[in-house]
C-alpha positions as CSV (number, residue, x, y, z in Angstrom):
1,X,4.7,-17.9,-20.2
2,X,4.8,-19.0,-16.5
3,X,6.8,-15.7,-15.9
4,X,4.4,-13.5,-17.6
5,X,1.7,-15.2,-15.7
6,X,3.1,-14.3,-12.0
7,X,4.5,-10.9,-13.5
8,X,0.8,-10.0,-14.0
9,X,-0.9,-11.9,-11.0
10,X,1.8,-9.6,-8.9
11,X,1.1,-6.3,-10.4
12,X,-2.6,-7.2,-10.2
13,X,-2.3,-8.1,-6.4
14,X,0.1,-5.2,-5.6
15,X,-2.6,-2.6,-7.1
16,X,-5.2,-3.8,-4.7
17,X,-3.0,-4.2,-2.1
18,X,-1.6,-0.4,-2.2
19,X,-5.3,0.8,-2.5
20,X,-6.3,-1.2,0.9
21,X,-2.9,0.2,2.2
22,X,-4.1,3.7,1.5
23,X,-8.3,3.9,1.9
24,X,-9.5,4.1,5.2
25,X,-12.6,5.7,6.8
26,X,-12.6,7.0,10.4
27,X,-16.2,6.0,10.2
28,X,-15.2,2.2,10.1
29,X,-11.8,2.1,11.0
30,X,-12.1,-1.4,11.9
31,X,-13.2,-2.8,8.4
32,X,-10.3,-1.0,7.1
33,X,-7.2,-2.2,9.3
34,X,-8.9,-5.6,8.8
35,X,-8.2,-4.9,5.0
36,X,-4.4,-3.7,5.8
37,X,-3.7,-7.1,7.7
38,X,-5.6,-9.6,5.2
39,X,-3.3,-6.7,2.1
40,X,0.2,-8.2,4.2
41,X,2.7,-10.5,5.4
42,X,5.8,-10.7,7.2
43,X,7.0,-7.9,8.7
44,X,4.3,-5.5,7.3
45,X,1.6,-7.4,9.1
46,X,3.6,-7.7,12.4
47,X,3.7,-4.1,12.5
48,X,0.2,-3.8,11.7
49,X,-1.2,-6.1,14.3
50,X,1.3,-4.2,17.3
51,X,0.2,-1.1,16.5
52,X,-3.5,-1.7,15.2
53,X,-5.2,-0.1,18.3
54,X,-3.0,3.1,18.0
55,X,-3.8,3.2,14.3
56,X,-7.4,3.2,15.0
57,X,-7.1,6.1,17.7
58,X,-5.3,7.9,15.5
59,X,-7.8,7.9,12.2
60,X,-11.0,8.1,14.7
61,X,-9.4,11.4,16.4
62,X,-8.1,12.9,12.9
63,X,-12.1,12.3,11.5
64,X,-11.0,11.8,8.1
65,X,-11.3,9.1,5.2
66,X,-8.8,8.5,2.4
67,X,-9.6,6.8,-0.8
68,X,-6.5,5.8,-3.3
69,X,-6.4,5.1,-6.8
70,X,-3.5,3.6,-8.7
71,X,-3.1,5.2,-11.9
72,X,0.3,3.4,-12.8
73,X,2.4,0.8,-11.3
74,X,5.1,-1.7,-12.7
75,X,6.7,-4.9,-11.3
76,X,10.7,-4.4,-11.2
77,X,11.8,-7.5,-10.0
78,X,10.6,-10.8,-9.6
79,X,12.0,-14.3,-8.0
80,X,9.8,-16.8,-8.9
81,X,11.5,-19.2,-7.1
82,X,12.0,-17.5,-4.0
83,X,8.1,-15.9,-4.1
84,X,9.6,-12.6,-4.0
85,X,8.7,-9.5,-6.4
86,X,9.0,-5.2,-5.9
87,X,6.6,-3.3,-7.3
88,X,6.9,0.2,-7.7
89,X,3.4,1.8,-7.4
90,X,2.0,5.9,-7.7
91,X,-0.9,6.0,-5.4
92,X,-3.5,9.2,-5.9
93,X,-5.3,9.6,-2.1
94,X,-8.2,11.4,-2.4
95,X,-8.1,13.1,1.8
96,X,-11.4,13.7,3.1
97,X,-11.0,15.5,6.6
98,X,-14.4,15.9,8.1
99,X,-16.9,18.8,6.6
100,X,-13.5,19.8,4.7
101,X,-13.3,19.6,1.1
102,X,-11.0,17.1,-0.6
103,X,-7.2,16.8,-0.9
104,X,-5.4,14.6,-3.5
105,X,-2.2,13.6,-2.7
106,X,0.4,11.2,-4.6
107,X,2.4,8.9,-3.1
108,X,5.0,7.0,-4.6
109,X,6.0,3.7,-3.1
110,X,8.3,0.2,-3.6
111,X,6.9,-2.3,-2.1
112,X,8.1,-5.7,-1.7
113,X,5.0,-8.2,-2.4
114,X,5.9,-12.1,-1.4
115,X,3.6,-15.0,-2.5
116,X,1.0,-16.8,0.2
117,X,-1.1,-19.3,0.0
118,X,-3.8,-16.7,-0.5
119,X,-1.8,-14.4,-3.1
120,X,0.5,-11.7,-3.2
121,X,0.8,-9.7,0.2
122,X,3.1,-6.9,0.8
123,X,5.8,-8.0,3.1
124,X,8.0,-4.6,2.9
125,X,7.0,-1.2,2.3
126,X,8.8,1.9,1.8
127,X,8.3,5.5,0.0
128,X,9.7,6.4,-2.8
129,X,11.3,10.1,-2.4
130,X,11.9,12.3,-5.7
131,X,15.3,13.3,-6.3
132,X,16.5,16.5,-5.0
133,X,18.2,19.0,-7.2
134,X,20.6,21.8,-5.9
135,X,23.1,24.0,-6.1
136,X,26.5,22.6,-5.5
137,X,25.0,18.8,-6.5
């Protein structure tokens, strides 16, 4: 029962966490990459707090917002004891550029989630690429 209980507290966590990973509104930028570092841990959040005034440049200049959705995602693994899960996770963004109309796009991604005091944070993330088919393969 325990393991169904972190099971669904991960897959809960890593929802919301790939939706802060993925919205973000030139308009408040900083609100957002707030969100991205209170979404992760580890290695994730180092990245995110090295490059955070870079990130910001970059969304202000490109005048665009992205919302995300998560229409499926499924917990693969999970080390209760260790505090360790991946979660693989579609994300619909909805891309907003600036007097442009809309864009969705979907992402596919595994992320690693590992447990804090405060919940599950991603702590790795990585995309997940479709298999290529071809002649010869």
């Amino acid at each position: 029962l325990e393991l169904a209980r972190d099971r669904d507290a991960v897959l809960v966590d890593a929802r919301q966490v790939a939706i802060n990973l993925n919205t973000l509104d030139y308009r408040n930028a900083a609100a957002g990459l707030d969100l991205w570092q209170q979404s992760s841990t580890g290695p994730v959040l180092t990245e995110f707090e090295q490059n955070r005034d870079q990130y910001a440049k970059l969304v202000q200049e490109a005048r665009r917002a992205t919302v995300a959705t998560v229409p499926a995602a499924a917990v693969t693994e999970l080390d209760e004891l260790a505090g360790v899960a991946r979660v693989l996770v579609a994300v619909d963004v909805t891309v907003t550029p600036e007097g442009q109309a809309p864009a969705v796009t979907r992402q596919r991604l595994q992320m690693e989630m590992t447990r804090t005091p405060s919940g599950w944070k991603a702590s790795l993330l990585s995309p997940v690429r479709a298999p290529t088919t071809g002649a010869g393969n």
